[in-house]
N, C-alpha and C positions, 0 to 999 in steps of 0.2 A: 464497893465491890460488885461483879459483875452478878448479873442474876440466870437463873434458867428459866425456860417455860418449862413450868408445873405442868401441867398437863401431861408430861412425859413418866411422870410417877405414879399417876393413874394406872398404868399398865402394866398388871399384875406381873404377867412373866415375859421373857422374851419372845419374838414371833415364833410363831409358829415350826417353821421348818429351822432354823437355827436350837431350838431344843429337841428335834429330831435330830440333826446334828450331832448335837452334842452324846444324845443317848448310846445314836449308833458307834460314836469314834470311842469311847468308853468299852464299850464291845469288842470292836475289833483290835483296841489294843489289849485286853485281859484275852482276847480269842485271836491271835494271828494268825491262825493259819484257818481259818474261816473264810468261808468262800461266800460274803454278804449279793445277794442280790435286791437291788434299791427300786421299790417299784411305790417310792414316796411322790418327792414330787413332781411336777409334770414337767420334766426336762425330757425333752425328743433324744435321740442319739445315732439316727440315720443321718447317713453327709445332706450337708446341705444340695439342694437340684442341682445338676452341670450346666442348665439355664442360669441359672444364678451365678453361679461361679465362672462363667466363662465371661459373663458381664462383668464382675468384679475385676476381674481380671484386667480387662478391655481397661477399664474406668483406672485401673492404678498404673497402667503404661500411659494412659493420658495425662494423668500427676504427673508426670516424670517426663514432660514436655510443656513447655514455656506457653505453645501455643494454644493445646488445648487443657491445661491448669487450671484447678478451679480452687477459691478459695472459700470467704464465707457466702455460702449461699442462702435463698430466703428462708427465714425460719418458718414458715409454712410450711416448704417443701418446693420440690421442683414442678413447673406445673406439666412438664412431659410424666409423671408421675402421676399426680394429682388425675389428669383426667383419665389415665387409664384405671385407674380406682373408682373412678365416679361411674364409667361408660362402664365396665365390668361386675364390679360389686352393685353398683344400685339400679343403673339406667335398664339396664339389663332384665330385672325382675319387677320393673314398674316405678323405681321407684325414683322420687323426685327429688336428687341430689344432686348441684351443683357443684364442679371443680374446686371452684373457690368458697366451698361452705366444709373442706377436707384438709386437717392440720396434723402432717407427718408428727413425730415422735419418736424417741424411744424405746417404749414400752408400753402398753397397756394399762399395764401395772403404777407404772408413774401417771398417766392421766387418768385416771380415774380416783387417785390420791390430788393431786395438782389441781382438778377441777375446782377444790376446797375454795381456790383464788378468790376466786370471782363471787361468790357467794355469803351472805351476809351468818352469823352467829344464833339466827334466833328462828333458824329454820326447824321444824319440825321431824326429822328425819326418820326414813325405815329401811331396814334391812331383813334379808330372809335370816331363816336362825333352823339347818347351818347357813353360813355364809363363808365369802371368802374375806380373809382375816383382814384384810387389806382395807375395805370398805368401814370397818369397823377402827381399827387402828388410826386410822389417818385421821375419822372425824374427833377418834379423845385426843392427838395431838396438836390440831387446832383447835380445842376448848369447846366443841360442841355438845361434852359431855357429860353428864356426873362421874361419881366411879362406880365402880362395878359392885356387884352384890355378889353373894358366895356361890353361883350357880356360873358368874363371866359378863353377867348382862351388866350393859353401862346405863345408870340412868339418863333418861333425855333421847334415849335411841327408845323408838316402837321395831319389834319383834315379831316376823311375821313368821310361824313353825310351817316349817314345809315338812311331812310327816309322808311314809308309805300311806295312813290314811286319806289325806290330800295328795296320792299320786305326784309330790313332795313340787306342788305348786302352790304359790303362797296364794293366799284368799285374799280379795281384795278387803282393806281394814275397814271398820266403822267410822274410825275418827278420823278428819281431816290432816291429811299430811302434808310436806313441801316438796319435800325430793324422797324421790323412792330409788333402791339400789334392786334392777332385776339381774339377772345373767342366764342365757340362755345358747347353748344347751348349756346343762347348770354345773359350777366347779361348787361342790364339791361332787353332788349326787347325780350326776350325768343325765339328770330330766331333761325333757324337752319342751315347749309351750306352744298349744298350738296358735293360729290366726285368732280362734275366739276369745283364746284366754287374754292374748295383749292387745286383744281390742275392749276388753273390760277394762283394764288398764288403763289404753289410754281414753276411752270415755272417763273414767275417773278422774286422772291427769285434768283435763280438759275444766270438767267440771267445778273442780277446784284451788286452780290455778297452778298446778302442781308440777316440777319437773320429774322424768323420770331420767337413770344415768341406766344405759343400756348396753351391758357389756356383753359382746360377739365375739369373742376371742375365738370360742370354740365351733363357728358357722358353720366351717366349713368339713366341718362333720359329720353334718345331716344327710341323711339320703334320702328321706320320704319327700318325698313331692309334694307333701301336703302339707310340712311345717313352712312357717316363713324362717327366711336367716338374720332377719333385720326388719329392727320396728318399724320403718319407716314402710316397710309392705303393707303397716294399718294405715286406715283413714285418719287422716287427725294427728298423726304422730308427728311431721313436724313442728307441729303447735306445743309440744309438749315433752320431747326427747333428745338427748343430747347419745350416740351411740361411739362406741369403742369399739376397735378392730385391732387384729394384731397378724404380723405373718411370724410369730413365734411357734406356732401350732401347725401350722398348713404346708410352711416353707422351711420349719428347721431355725428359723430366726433367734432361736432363745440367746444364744452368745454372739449373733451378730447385732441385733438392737433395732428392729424397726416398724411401727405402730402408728395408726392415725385415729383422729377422733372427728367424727361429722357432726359441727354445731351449725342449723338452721339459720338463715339471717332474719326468718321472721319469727322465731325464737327470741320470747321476752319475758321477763322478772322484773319485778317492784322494788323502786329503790324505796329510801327513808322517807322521800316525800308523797310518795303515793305514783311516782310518774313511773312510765314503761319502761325498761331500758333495753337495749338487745343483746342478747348473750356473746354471739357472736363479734360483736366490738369489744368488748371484756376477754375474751380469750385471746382474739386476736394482741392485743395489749397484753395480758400476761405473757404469752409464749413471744411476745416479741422483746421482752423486755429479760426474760429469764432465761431464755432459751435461745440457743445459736442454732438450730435445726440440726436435720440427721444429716449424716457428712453425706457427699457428693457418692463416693462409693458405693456406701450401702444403697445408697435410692435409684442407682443401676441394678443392684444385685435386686432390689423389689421389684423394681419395673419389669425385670426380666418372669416375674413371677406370670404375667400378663401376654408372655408372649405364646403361643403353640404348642415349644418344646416344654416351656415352663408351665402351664397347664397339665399335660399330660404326667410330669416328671412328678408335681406335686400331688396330682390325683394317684398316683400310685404309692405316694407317701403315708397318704390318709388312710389308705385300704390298707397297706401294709397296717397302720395301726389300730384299726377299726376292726380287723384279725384278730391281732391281737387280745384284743378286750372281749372279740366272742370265744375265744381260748379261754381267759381269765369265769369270764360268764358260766361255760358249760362245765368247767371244769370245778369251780365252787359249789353249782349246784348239784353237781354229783355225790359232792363230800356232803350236800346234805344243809348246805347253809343255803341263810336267805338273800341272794342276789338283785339287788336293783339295778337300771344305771347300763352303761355300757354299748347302750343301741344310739345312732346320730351322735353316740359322746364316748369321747377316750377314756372315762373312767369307770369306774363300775364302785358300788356303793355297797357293803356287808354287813348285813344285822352280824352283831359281836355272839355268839356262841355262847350256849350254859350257862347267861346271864356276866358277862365276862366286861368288865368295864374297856372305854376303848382304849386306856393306856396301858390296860392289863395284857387285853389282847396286842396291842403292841408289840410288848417286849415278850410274849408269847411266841409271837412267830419271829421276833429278832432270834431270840436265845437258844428257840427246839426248831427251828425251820433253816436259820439266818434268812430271814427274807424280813425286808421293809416296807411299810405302810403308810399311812395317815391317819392315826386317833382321829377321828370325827369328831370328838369336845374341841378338839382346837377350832374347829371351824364354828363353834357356838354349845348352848346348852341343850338344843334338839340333836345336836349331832352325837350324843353322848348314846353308847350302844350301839353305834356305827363304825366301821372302818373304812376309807377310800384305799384304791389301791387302783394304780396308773397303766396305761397300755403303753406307756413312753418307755419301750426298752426295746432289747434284740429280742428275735424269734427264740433262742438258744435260751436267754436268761427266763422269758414268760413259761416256758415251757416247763425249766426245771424248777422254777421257784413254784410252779403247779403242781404236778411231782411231789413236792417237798410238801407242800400243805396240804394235799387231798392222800400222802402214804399217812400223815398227821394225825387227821379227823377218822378216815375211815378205817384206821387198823384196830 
């Protein structure tokens, strides 16, 4: 008889946003005529750039001619792509990224689970706590982990509390680790990390032969001038970091699909026998073997991200929602509550009210507001007493779902 991997039974409940899901549709069907505004998870909902779409465009009238058709292309990516990413995202800010050390994707989200590949079982691992659920999930389902104890924490994972008292940056640990999971600016709590703090990092990294997995999703967020966007701005950091990028957040990409990840070539890990190996030959083999690349299309519609119009279209993107979240920001702190989060990051992070747990508060503001959230326990056991709440909506919905919870608190 066939078998499963266990490892899948470890997991207490379903993810994350699929039980927000669930709570909200239960809602709105005992409440039809409820007018819910969803400020859960971090889905954009501005069109995608006319930079981008005028390129998609372009690229599906070339489908549709014999001569310039394109079938499977490299599962890296195109390198007319490729080096506009490399010269923009890193050459650009110092940093020492080659074309060819940058592997398209679909998602963020998938490679930063999918990295699991390459990586042996008897790694040490850490993650911040909150975290995003994702970093957590994918290592119990390839067996990295014990199971969980009655607070969420899995054994075999180290726990690094990122706390309003640590300006919700995690401390670097005591104990020796393998791989560390940072994210910056941070999903769930919209921190940000300066140049000092990931150069602690990666001296640490360094020191002990350690990778880090460095997710940028949300870089292009930041305005100070003083944060970096990407590790690779420390010294040292390609000896020691594997970084994630996505144009889901910047460009509108969440339903078109397209993400890279920049793995070092002089980037190496310890096999069984003691000898070096290089990461980058290991990925390049996994995604060549698993993965058929991002279609022809979409790697127009990114590229187009790079061009003049497409710069400007997406910077006004950003602003639009970086607005946003200073609406959410002034507008919570009025009613009285403790606002973190929000600045360089699309979200904004709520101490929970009167002692109010965060799934209490949840369904709190589902049921007397209709407005949606993130319980912060889903994202770990520090995030408990927290709620996230997203700038990914219309001007119209941030407004009144604000409205809605500051007539709430303050009457």
């Amino acid at each position: 008889m066939a078998t499963i991997n266990d490892n899948y039974l470890k997991l207490k409940a379903g993810y994350l946003f699929p039980e927000i899901g669930r709570r909200v549709n239960a809602f709105a069907q005992a409440n039809p005529d409820a007018k819910l505004i969803k400020l859960g998870i971090g889905d954009v909902t501005e069109p995608l750039p006319e930079a981008c779409r005028t390129a998609m465009i372009k690229a599906v009238e070339e489908m549709g001619d014999r001569a310039s058709f394109k079938g499977y292309g490299p599962e890296q990516g195109y390198t007319w792509l490729l080096e506009k990413i490399a010269a923009q995202d890193f050459q650009a800010r110092g940093c020492e990224v080659d074309a060819s050390e940058i592997f398209t994707s679909d998602g963020s989200k998938c490679d930063t689970g999918n990295i699991l590949d390459i990586f042996g079982n008897n790694n040490i691992i850490a993650v911040t706590d909150p975290v995003y659920p994702v970093y957590v999930d994918t290592n119990v389902m390839a067996g990295n982990t014990g199971s969980a104890n009655d607070k969420g924490e899995f054994e075999g994972l180290v726990y690094l509390p990122i706390t309003a008292e640590n300006n919700f940056t995690a401390e670097i640990p005591s104990q020796k680790v393998d791989l560390i999971y940072l994210c910056f600016p941070n999903n769930p709590t919209g921190a940000v990390a300066t140049k000092e703090h990931l150069k602690a990092w990666v001296d640490y990294a360094r020191a002990h032969g350690s990778i880090i997995f460095f997710d940028a999703a949300y870089e292009a967020y930041i305005t100070d001038a003083e944060l970096p966007h990407s590790i690779y701005e420390i010294e040292g950091a390609r000896e020691c970091a594997i970084e994630f990028r996505s144009f889901s957040k910047n460009a509108g990409f969440t339903g078109t699909r397209c993400a890279f990840t920049v793995v070092p070539k002089n980037l190496t890990a310890k096999a069984a026998d003691g000898s070096d190996v290089e990461l980058w030959k290991l990925w390049n083999r996994r995604q060549s073997t698993k993965f058929n690349g991002v279609s022809y299309i979409v790697q127009r519609g990114a590229e187009a991200v790079y061009s003049q119009e497409g710069q400007a279209q997406i910077k006004e993107l950003i602003s639009f929602y970086l607005e946003n979240a200073e609406i959410i920001r002034e507008k919570l702190t009025a009613a009285g509550l403790a606002v973190y989060g929000g600045v360089n990051a699309p979200y904004v992070w709520v101490q929970t009210p009167n002692g109010l747990s965060s799934w209490d508060f949840f369904d709190k503001l589902l049921h007397t507001c209709n407005v949606v959230g993130t319980p912060g326990s889903g994202f770990g056991a520090a995030g408990e007493g927290y709620f996230r709440i997203s700038a990914f909506n219309s001007r119209e919905n941030v407004e009144e779902a604000m409205k809605r919870i500051t007539d709430r608190f303050t009457s």
